[in-house]
C-alpha positions as CSV (number, residue, x, y, z in Angstrom):
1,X,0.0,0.0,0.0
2,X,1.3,3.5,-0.8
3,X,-0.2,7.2,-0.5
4,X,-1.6,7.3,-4.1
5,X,-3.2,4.2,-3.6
6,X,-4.7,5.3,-0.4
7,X,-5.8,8.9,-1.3
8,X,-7.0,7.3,-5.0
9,X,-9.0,4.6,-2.8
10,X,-10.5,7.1,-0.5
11,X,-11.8,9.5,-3.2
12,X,-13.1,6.5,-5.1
13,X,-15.0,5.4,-2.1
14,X,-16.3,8.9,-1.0
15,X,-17.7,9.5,-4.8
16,X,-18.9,6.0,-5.3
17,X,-20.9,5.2,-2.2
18,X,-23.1,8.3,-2.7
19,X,-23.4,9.1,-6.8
20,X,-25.6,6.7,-8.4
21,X,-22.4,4.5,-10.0
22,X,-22.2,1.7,-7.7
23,X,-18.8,1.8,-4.6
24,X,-18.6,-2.0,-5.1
25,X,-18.2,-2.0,-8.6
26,X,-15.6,0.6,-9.3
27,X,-13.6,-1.1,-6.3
28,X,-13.7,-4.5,-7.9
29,X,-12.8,-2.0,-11.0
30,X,-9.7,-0.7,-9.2
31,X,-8.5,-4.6,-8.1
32,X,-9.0,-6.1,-11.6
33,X,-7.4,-3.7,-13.6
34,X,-5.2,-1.7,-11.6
35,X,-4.4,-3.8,-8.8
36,X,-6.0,-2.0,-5.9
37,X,-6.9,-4.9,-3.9
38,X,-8.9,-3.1,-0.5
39,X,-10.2,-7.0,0.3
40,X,-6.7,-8.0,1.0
41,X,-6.3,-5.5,3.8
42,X,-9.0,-5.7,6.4
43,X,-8.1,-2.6,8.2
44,X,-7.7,-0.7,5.4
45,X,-11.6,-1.4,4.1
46,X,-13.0,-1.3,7.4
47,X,-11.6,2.3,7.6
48,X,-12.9,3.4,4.3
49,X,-16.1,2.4,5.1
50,X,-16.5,3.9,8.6
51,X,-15.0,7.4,6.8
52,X,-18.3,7.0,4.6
53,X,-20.1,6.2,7.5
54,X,-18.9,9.4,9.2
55,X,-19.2,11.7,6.4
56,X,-23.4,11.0,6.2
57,X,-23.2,11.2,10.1
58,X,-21.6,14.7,9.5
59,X,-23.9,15.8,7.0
60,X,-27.2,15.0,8.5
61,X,-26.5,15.2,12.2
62,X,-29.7,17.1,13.0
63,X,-31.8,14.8,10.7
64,X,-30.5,11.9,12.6
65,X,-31.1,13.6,16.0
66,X,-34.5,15.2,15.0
67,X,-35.4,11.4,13.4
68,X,-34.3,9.7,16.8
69,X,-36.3,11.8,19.1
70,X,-38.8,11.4,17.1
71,X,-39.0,7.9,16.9
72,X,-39.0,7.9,20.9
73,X,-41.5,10.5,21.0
74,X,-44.0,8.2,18.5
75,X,-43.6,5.3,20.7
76,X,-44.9,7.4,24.1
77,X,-47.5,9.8,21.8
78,X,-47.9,8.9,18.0
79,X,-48.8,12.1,16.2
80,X,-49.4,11.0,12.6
81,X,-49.3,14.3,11.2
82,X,-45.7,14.7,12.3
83,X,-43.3,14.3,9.2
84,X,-40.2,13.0,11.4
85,X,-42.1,10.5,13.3
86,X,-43.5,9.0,10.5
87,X,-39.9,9.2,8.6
88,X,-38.2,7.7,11.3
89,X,-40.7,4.1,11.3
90,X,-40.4,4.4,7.5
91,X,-36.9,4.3,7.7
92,X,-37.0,1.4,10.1
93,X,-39.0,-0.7,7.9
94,X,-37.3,-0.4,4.7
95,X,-33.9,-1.7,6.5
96,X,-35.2,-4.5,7.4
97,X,-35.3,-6.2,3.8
98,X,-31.2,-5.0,3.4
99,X,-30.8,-6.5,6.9
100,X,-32.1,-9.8,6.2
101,X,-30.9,-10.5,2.5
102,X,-27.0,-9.4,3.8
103,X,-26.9,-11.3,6.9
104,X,-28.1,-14.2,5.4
105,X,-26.8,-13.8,1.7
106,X,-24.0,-11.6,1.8
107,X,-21.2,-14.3,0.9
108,X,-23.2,-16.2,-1.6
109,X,-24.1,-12.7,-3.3
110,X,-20.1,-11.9,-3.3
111,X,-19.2,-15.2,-4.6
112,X,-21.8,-15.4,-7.6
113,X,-21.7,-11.6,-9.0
114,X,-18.1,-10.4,-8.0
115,X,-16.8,-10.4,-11.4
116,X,-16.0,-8.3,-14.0
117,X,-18.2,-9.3,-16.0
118,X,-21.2,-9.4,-13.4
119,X,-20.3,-5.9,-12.7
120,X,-20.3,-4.9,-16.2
121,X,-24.0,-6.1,-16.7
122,X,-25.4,-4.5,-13.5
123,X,-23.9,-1.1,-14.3
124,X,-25.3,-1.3,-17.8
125,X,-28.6,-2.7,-16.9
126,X,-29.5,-0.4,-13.8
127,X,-28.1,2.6,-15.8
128,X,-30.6,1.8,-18.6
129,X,-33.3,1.4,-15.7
130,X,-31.9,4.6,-13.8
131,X,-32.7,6.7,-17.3
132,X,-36.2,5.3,-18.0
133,X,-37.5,6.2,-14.3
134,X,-35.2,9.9,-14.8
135,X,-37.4,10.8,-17.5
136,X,-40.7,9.0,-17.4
137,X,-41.4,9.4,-13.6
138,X,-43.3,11.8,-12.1
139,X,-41.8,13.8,-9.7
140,X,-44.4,15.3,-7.9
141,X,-43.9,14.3,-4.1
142,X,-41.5,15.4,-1.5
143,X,-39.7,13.8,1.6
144,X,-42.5,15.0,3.7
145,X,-45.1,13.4,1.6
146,X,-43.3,9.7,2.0
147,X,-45.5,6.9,3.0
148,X,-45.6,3.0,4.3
149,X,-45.3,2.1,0.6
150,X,-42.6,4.3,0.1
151,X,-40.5,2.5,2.5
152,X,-41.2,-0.8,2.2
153,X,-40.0,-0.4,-1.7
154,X,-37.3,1.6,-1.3
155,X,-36.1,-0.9,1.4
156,X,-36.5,-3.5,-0.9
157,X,-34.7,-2.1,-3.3
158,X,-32.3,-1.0,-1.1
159,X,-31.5,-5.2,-0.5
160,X,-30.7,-5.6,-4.4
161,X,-27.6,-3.2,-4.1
162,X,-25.6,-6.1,-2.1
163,X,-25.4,-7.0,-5.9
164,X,-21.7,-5.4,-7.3
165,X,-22.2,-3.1,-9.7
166,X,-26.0,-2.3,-9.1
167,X,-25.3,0.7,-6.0
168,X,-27.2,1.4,-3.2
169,X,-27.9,4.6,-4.0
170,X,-28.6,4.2,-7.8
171,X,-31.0,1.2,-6.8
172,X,-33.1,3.1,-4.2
173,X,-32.9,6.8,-5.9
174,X,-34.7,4.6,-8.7
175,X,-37.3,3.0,-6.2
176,X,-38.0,6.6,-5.3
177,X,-38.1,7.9,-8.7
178,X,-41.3,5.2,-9.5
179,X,-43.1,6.4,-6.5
180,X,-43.0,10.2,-7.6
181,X,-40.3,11.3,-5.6
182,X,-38.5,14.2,-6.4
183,X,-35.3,13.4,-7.6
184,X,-33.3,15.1,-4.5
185,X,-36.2,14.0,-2.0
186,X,-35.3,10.2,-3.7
187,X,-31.5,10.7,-2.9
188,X,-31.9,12.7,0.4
189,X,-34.4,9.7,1.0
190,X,-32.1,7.0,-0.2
191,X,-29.2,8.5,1.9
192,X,-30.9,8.5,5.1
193,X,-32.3,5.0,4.3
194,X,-28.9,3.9,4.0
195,X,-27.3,5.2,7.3
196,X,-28.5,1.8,9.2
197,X,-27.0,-0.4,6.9
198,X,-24.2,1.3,6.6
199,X,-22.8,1.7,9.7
200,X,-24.2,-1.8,10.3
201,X,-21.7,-3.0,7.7
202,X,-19.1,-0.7,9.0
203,X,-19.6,-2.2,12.9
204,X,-19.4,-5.8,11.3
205,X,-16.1,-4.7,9.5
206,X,-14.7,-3.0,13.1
207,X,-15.2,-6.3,15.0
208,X,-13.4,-8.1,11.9
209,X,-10.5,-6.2,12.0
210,X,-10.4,-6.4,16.0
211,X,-10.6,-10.3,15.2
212,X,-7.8,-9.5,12.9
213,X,-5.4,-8.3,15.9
214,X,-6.1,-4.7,14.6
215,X,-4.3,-2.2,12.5
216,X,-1.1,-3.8,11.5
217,X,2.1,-1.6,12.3
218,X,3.5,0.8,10.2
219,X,0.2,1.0,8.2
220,X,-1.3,3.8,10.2
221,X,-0.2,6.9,8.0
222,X,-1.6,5.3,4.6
223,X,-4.9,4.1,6.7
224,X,-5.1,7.4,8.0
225,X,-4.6,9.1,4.6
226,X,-7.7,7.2,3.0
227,X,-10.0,8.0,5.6
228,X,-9.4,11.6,5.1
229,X,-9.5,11.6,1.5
230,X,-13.0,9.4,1.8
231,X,-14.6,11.1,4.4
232,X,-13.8,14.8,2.6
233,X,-14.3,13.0,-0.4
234,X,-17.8,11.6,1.0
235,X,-19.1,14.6,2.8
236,X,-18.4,17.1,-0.1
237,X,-20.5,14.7,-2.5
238,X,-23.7,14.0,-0.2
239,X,-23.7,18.2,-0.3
240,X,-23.3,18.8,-4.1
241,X,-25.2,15.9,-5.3
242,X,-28.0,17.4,-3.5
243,X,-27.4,20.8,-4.3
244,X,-27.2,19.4,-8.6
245,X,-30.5,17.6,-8.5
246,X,-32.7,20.5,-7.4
247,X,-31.9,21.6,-11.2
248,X,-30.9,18.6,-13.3
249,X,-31.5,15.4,-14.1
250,X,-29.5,12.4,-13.9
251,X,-29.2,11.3,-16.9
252,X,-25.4,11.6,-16.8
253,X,-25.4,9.4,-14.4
254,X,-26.7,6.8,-16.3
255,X,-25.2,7.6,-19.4
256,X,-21.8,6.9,-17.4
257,X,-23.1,4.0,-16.3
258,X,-23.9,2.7,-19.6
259,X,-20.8,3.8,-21.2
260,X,-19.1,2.2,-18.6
261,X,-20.5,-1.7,-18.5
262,X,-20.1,-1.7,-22.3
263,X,-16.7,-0.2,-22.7
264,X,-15.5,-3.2,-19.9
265,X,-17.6,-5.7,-22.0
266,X,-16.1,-4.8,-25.2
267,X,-12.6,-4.5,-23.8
268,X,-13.4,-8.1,-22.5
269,X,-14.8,-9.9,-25.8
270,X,-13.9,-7.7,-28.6
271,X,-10.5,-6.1,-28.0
C-alpha cells in the first residue's frame, strides 16, 4: 500500500458510495485492472467504510437527532401528522429487507456476482433502468409526503444493491423515482435509508479487524490518509449531489453508467 493508492482509494469510495455508479463495482474495478486490492487489507476497508459512515453522520446530524427523538417520541404519543415521526418508522422498515438478505446472503451474493463481467452487466442494466424512471417518472412528491409504501420499496430495493455493480444509492434513488419522488427527496431519501445499513456494515467490518489483531504496524499513515480523502471526499458529494439535482437530471449518471459496463464488455470480448 502506498499514498496514491490510499488517497485514489479514499476519493473513489467517497464518490462511489453516494453518486448513483455503484462503490462496489468501481472497487472490484480498481482490483481487476489496476491492482488495488482493499479485500486483502482488512483494516484498510473497514476504515474506508466507517469514513463514509462518518461523512453521512456529519452531514445529516440534526436529521439523525430530529429522526431519533422522534421515533422515541411516536412510541410514548404517536402524532401521525408529524413528518419526522412517521420518517423515522419508514426508515426502520425499509432496513429490514437490506438487513435480512445481507446477513443471510452476503457471501453467496459476493461469490456469484463479483466479477467483471457481473459488474459490467449490472452497471449497464441499472443505468438503462436509472434513465427510463429519470425521465418518465413523475416527480411530484417530497420527503415529507413519504408513506408506508414508500419504505417498504425503497427498502426492498435498497436489498438488491448487495449485488456489485448495481449501487445502493442508484438502486433506491430509482425506487424513489417510481413512486414520484422528487429526484433530491429520492437521494436525500435514499441517503438516510442507507445510514443503518451502513454503519451496520461498518460495525461488522470493526469487529473483523479487531478479530484480525487490529491495524497492523507501520500502516497507520496510509490508513489514515484514505479515511481523510474518503470522508472529505464523502461529505463534499452528499452536499453537491443534493445541491445538482434541485436543477438537473441524472441522466449523466446513467449515461456513465452505460458507457461504462459496455466499454469493460467490449474491452473483454472484442478487444
Amino acid at each position: 500500500m502506498d499514498i496514491i493508492f490510499s488517497v485514489i482509494s479514499g476519493i473513489v469510495q467517497g464518490l462511489t458510495e453516494f453518486l448513483p455508479i455503484s462503490s462496489s463495482g468501481h472497487l472490484v474495478l480498481l482490483h481487476d485492472f489496476f491492482g488495488f486490492n482493499l479485500s486483502d487489507d482488512i483494516a484498510f476497508d473497514v476504515m474506508l467504510h466507517v469514513a463514509t459512515m462518518c461523512s453521512l453522520l456529519l452531514f445529516f446530524w440534526q436529521d439523525v437527532l430530529k429522526l431519533i427523538k422522534s421515533f422515541f417520541q411516536s412510541i410514548v404519543a404517536r402524532d401521525s401528522t408529524d413528518p419526522y415521526q412517521r420518517l423515522s418508522w419508514y426508515l426502520v422498515i425499509g432496513t429490514i429487507p437490506a438487513v435480512i438478505v445481507g446477513f443471510f446472503f452476503e457471501q453467496q451474493i459476493e461469490d456469484l456476482f463479483r466479477s467483471i463481467t457481473m459488474v459490467a452487466i449490472m452497471l449497464t442494466v441499472f443505468g438503462v433502468l436509472l434513465y427510463v424512471a429519470d425521465v418518465y417518472s413523475a416527480k411530484l412528491r417530497s420527503l415529507n409526503d413519504v408513506k408506508l409504501q414508500d419504505g417498504i420499496i425503497v427498502g426492498l430495493a435498497q436489498a438488491v444493491a448487495l449485488i456489485p455493480g448495481v449501487s445502493r444509492s442508484g438502486i433506491t434513488i430509482i425506487a424513489g423515482l417510481s413512486q414520484k419522488l422528487k429526484r433530491a427527496d429520492a437521494a436525500r431519501f435514499s441517503f438516510l435509508l442507507s445510514m443503518p445499513v451502513v454503519f451496520g456494515a461498518g460495525s461488522k467490518k470493526i469487529v473483523d479487524l479487531v478479530s484480525a489483531g487490529g491495524v497492523p504496524s507501520g500502516e497507520g499513515v496510509m490508513i489514515s490518509l484514505g479515511f481523510i480523502s474518503a470522508l472529505i471526499t464523502g461529505y463534499f458529494c452528499i452536499k453537491y449531489f443534493l445541491l445538482f439535482l434541485q436543477n438537473h437530471s441524472l441522466r449523466v449518471f446513467a449515461y456513465y453508467r452505460i458507457a461504462l459496463g459496455l466499454g469493460i464488455l467490449f474491452f473483454l470480448y472484442v478487444l
